[in-house]
LOFI-997463 format. One record per residue (C-alpha): residue in three letters; x, y, z. Coordinates in pm, whole numbers, plus 50000, padded with zeros to 5 digits. Example, Ala and Ser with C-alpha at 12.3 -4.5 7.8 and 13.67 -1.06 7.14 Angstrom:
BEGIN
ALA512304955050780/SER513674989450714/
% end
This chain:
BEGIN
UNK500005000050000/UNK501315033149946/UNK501355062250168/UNK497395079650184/UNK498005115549957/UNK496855130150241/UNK499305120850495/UNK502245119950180/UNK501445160450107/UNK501655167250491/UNK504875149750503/UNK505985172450180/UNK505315199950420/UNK506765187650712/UNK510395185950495/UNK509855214450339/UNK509485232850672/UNK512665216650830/UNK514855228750501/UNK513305267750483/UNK514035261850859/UNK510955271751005/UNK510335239351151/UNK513235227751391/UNK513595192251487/UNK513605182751815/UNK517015168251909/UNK517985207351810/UNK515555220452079/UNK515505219252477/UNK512885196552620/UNK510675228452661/UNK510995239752351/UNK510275211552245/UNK506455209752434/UNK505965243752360/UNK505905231651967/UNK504555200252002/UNK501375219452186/UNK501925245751916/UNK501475222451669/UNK498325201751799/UNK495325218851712/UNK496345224251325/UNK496835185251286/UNK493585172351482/UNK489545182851533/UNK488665194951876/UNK485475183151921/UNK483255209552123/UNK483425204952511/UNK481555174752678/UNK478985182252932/UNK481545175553205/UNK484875178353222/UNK486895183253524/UNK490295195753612/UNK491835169353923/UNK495345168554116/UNK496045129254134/UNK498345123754394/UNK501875104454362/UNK503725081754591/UNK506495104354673/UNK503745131654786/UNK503855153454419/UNK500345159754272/UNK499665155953913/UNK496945170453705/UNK494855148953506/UNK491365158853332/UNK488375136453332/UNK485685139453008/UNK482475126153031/UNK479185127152803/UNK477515140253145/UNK478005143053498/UNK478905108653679/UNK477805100554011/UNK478335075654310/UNK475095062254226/UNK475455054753878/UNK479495052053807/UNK480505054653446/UNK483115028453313/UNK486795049653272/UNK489215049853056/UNK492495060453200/UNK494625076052966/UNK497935082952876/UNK499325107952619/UNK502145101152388/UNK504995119952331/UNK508015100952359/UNK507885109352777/UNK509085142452703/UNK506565161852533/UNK502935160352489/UNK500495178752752/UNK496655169352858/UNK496365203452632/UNK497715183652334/UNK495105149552332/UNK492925167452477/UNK490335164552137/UNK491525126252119/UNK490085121152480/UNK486935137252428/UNK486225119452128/UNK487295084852260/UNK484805098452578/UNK481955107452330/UNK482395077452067/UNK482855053652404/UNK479985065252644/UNK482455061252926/UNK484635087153095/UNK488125091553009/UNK490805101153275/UNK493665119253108/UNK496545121553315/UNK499555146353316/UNK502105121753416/UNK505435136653491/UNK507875141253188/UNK511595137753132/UNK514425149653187/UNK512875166453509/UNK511655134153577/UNK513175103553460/UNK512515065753377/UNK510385049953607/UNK508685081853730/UNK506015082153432/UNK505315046753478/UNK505115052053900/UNK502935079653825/UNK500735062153609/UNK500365032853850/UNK499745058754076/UNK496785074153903/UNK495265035553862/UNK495745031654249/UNK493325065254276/UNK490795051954074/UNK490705023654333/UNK490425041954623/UNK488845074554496/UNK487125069654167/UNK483695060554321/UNK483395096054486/UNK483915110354152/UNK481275086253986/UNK484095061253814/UNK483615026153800/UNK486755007653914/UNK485414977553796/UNK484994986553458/UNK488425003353372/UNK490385002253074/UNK494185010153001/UNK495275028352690/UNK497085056752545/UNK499005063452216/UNK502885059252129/UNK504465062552482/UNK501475065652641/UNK500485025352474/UNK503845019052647/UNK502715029752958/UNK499175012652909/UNK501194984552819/UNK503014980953135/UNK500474996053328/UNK498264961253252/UNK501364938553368/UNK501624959853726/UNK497684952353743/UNK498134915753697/UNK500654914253978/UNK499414935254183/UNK495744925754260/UNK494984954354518/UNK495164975954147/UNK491694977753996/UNK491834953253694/UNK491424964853378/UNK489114947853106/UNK490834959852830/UNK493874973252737/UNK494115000152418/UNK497795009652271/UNK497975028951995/UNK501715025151788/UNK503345020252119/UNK506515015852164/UNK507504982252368/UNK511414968352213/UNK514454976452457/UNK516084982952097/UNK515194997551794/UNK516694972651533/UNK513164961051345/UNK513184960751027/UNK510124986951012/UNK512165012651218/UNK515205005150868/UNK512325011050652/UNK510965039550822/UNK513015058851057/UNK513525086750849/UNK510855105950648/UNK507315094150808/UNK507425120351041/UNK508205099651373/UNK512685100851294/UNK515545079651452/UNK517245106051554/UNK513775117651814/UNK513365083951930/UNK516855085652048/UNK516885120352187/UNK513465113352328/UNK515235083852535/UNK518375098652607/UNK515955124052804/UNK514155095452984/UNK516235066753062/UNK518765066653347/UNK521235044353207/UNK521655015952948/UNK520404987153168/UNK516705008153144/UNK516145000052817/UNK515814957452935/UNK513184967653256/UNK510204958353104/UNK508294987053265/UNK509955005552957/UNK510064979952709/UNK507204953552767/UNK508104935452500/UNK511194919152783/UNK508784909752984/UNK509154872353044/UNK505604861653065/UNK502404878152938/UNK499684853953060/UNK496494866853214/UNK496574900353085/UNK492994918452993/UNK492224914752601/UNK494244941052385/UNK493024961052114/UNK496624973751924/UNK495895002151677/UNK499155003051425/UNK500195023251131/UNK501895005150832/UNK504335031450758/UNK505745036751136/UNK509155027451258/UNK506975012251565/UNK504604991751336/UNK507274953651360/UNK507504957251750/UNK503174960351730/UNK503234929651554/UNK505354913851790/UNK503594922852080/UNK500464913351913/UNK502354878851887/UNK503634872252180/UNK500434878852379/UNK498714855652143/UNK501184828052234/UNK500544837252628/UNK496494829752540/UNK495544865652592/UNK492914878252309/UNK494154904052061/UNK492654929051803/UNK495314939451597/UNK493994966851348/UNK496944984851148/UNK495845009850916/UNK497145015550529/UNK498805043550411/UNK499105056750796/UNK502105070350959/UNK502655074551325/UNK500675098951531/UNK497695095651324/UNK495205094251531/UNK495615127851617/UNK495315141351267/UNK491515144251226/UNK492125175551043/UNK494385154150776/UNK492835120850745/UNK489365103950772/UNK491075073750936/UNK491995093451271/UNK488435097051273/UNK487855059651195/UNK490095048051393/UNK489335069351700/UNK485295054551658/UNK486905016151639/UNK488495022451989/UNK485225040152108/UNK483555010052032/UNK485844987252175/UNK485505002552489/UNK481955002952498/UNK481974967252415/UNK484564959552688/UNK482454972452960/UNK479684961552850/UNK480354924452873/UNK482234934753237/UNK478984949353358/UNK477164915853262/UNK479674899353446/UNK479264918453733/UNK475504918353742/
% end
């Protein structure tokens, strides 16, 4: 399949931007710089859809006594009485940039194509903060759902994982801490969108495309050089959950993938190896895509598409867990 003409011309601009030198990559840019254009950036790519009927601002708090921000979306008010499924979210942005700000349409559509509320959460970011803080903070913000999330009308049993390119990583590991850890609330599902989950980048998709589909080499390495603490990081598989050793009894996985991403072989893998570890998968990887597409709404009809899928997969998810439950 070739690349959509859509997503080929935006790339044409893209280069054509980083040789007039209006557009400066990010290893050539502090790390806020760097969120400052990536926040820039966001609303030309994607549709904001207008505001749900509720949406709250919330400080999460973190094991070693920080708060976080995070934002919930709902279709309408939840309550104790009647507690809405959740989806708790995590952005991407390599765990250096990206902002509740920047998903911020992505969450309320997933919350309006889903019927469910979506927690958005403003983990901590590198190098301020680095590898395992995002992942703490994240486990974190799952361990406030548990104790909390009834008060503010959430349903912690009927909770999904997900987010998009870091933030799948996160989702990713976020599912293996649940499994281990059964105080967590479980989740029912777990949604990762192009995530990133080798300890090396050495597929043959990352050859193929690692330079010119937007997502480039040379960020993934800055991006980790930010995050990690050391070599040995890169094998913990609370970075990398592809290392993890076993992968049994984790919640179903939907895996959203674009063909022409450097992340797209380690997807398949994934999608693999939890197959061989008996744990349902719906891999979906979309022609002509590149990475980051779901957030390009204003581009392509597929980030629109594909945004609806995961909507529906959700709804599905906790719908079966609330016939369980009943």
């Amino acid at each position: 399949m070739n690349l959509d003409p859509d997503i080929a011309a935006l790339l044409e601009m893209v280069q054509a931007g980083t040789e007039s030198g209006v557009r400066i990559p990010f290893p050539q840019l502090t790390a806020v710089q760097a969120r400052a254009d990536f926040d820039a950036s966001s609303p030309l790519l994607d549709v904001d859809p207008p505001a749900l009927g509720y949406e709250r601002q919330l400080s999460l708090p973190t094991r070693d006594g920080a708060m976080i921000e995070a934002r919930l979306y709902a279709k309408a008010e939840p309550s104790s009485r009647n507690p809405l499924p959740v989806l708790l979210y995590m952005h991407g942005g390599g765990f250096v940039v990206g902002s509740l700000d920047s998903h911020q349409p992505l969450c309320r559509g997933l919350a309006e194509d889903s019927g469910a509320a979506v927690l958005s959460v403003g983990y901590r970011l590198a190098p301020e903060h680095r590898f395992p803080t995002a992942f703490e903070d994240a486990v974190d913000a799952l361990t406030w759902i548990g104790r909390e999330g009834l008060a503010a009308g959430l349903d912690a049993g009927r909770i999904a994982v997900g987010g998009d390119s870091a933030g799948g990583t996160l989702a990713a590991a976020l599912a293996i801490e649940a499994r281990a850890n059964r105080s967590l609330p479980q989740p029912v599902l777990q949604v990762l969108a192009y995530p990133g989950l080798s300890s090396r980048q050495t597929s043959d998709s990352y050859a193929r495309y690692g330079a010119g589909y937007l997502l480039e080499r040379s960020t993934v390495d800055w991006f980790f050089r930010q995050y990690l603490r050391h070599d040995a990081d890169r094998d913990d598989w609370r970075f990398a959950p592809l290392a993890a050793q076993d992968l049994s009894g984790l919640p179903p996985a939907l895996i959203v993938l674009a063909e022409f991403d450097p992340l797209v072989d380690e997807g398949r893998d994934y999608a693999a190896k939890l197959r061989a570890a008996g744990v349902a998968v719906d891999l979906q990887i979309y022609p002509g895509m590149i990475h980051e597409f779901l957030r390009m709404g204003n581009v392509v009809a597929d980030a629109l598409r594909a945004r609806a899928a995961i909507g529906q997969a959700l709804a599905s998810a906790f719908h079966a867990a609330g016939e369980r439950a009943a």
